[in-house]
N, C-alpha and C positions, 0 to 999 in steps of 0.2 A: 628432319622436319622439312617437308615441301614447302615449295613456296605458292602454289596453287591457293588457291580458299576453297574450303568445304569442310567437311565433321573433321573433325580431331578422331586420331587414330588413338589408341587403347596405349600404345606406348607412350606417349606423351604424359608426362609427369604432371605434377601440381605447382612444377616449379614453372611452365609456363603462364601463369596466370600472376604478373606482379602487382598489382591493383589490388588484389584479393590481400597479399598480405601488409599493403596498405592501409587498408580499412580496418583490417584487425589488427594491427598493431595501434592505429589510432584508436580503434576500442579499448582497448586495454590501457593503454598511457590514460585515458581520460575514465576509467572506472577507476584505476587507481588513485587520481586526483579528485574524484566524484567520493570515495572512501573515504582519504583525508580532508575533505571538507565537509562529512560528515560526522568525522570522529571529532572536528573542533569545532561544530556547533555544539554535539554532544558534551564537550569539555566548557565551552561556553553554557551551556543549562546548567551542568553542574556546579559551578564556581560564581558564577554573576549571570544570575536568570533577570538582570534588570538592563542588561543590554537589549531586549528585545522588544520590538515596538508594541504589544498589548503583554497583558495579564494573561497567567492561564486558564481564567474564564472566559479569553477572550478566543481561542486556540476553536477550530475546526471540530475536535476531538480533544475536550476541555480533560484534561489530567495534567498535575502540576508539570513543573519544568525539571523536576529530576527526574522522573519516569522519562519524559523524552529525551533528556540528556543521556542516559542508560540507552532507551531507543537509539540514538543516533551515533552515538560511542560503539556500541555492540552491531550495528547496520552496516559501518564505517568499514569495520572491522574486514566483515563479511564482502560487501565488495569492492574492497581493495585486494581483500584475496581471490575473489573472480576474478580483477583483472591480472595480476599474477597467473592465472592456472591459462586465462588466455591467452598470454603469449604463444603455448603450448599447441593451439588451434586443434586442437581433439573434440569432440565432437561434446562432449560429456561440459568441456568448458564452456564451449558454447552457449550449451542447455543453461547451465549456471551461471554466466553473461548475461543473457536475456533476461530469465527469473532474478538477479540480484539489483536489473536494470528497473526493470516492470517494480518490483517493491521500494527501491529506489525514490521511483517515481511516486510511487502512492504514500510514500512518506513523507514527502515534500510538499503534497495537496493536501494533507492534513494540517501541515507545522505552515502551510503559507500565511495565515494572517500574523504571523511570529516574525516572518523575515521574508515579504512579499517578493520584490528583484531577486533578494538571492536565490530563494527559493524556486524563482518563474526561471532564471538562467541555468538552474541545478535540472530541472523537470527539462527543459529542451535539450541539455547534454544526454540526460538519461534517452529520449528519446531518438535523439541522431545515433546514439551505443546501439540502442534496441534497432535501428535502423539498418546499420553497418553488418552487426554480427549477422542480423537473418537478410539482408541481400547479396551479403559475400560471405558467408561463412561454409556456403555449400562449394566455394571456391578452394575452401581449403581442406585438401585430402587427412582422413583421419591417421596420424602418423605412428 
């Protein structure tokens, strides 16, 4: 590796780039935490749906609170296993980071009059994930 500036030459690995898997590894530590705080809100709908601050008539997308409890347990499930697959940094987990991210998110803008702050803090995690994987993911070489 010269010490010059200018393009990167073909032999330069992916291991140059540590920032890259910075970001992706912070994606992943927080889908996984993003999962498990979805799988116990889900255990929370099903066990004591009166922890939450309205009725499920009061809900975005009004359907009782075991159906989202099921929603959110089987969600949880799902990307806590993105982030697992992205530690990996393969291209394919990526895809599956993002998408687990984005539904993530839209699951949270329906369940928000349920649990407003946790909800608006879960939606911005998802977002800085969705952030991370597509501004540095093309940093990490498909291995």
């Amino acid at each position: 590796m010269s010490l010059t500036a200018g393009p990167r030459s073909s032999r330069e690995s992916s291991f140059d780039v540590p920032g890259a898997y910075g970001w992706i590894g912070f994606a992943s530590v927080i889908l996984v935490l993003l999962g498990c705080f979805h799988a116990i809100q889900g255990l929370v709908a099903l066990f004591d749906d009166e922890k939450y601050a309205v009725t499920d008539s009061g809900l975005i997308v009004s359907v009782d609170y075991t159906a989202w409890g099921w929603v959110h347990l089987i969600g949880g499930i799902i990307v806590a296993a993105a982030g697992v697959a992205l530690f990996s940094g393969r291209l394919w987990a990526r895809i599956v980071g993002v998408v687990a991210a984005f539904a993530s998110a839209i699951v949270n803008i329906s369940f928000l009059s349920a649990y407003p702050i946790w909800c608006t803090i879960m939606i911005a995690m998802d977002v800085i994930v969705i952030w991370a994987i597509t501004v540095h993911g093309a940093e990490m070489k498909d291995a």
